[in-house]
N, C-alpha and C positions, 0 to 999 in steps of 0.2 A: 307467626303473629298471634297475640293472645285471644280470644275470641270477643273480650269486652273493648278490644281497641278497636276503634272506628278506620277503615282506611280513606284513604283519600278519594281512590276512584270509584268510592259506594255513590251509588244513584241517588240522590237525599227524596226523589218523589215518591220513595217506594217505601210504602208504611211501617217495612221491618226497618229500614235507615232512621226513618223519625222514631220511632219508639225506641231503639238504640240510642240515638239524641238524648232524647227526653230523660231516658236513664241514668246517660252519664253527665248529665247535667242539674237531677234530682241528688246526687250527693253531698254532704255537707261542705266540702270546702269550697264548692260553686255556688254554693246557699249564703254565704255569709263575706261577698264581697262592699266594701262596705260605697257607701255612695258617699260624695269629696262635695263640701260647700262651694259657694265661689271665693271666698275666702279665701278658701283652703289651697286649692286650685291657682290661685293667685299664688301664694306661697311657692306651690311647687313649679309653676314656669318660672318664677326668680329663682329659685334652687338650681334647677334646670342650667337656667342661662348662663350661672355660677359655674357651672360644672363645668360648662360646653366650652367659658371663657377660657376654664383652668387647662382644659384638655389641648385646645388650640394653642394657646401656649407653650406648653411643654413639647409639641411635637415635634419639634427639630432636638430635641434635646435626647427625644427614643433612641435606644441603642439594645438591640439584643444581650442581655446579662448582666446591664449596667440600671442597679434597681434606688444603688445606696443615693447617686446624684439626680433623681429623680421624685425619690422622697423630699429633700433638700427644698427643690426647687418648687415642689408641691407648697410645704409647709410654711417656705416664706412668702408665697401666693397666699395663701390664706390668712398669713398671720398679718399681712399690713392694712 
């Protein structure tokens, strides 16, 4: 294991664990997550719900290697 990866069963009360934290959480792509209006937010639970509809649907339709009737059945979900 790398030594800047955190393991799971580190003690987090133990000052070397938090300053480890701190670290890998000082890096830029944990700096720049961005915060979602309520708007937005709203948006994405109807995205969401979209998705979850599409998925439940098609799931009797799952078939290991069978991708082309799939797409199909996607595409006319969404296009009506």
């Amino acid at each position: 294991m790398k030594d800047n990866i955190l393991r799971f069963d580190a003690h987090f009360k133990e000052p070397e664990a938090i300053e480890k934290i701190r670290q890998s959480l000082s890096q830029p792509q944990y700096q720049q997550i961005p915060i979602k209006t309520a708007q937005e937010i709203e948006k994405l639970k109807i995205s969401g719900s979209i998705c979850a509809n599409i998925l439940d649907e098609i799931l009797p339709f799952v078939a290991p290697g069978d991708t082309e009737s799939i797409k199909y059945i996607i595409d006319s979900k969404l296009t009506r």
